[in-house]
C-alpha positions in Angstrom: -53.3 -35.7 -65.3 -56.5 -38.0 -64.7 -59.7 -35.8 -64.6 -62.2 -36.3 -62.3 -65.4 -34.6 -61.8 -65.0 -33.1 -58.8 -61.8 -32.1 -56.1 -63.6 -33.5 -53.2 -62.9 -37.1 -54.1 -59.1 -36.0 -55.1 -59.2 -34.6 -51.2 -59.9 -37.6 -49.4 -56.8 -39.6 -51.4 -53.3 -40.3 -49.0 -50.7 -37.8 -49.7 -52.9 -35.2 -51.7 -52.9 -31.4 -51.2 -55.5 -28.8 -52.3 -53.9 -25.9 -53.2 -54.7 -22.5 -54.1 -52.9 -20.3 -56.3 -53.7 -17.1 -58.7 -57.6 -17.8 -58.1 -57.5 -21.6 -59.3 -58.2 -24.5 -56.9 -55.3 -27.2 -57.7 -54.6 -30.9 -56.2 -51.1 -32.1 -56.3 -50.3 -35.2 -54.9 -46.5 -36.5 -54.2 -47.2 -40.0 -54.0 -49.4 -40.5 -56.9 -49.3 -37.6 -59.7 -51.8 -39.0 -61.9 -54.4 -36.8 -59.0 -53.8 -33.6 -60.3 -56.1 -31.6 -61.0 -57.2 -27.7 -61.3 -60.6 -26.2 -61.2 -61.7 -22.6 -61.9 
């Protein structure tokens, strides 16, 4: 998992997903999993 400082620059990445489960903000990413990332 590669941290980053904010979700929005995870967002604008091909093939990422922002997700929201059980009140947490998550990006997955199929193409590249090193973006993942939760927030909250």
């Amino acid at each position: 998992m590669k941290a980053s400082n904010s979700l929005k620059s995870l967002k604008n990445k091909p093939g990422s997903q922002v997700v929201r489960r059980r009140g947490r903000v998550y990006v997955i990413n199929k193409l590249n999993p090193r973006f993942k990332a939760r927030q909250g």
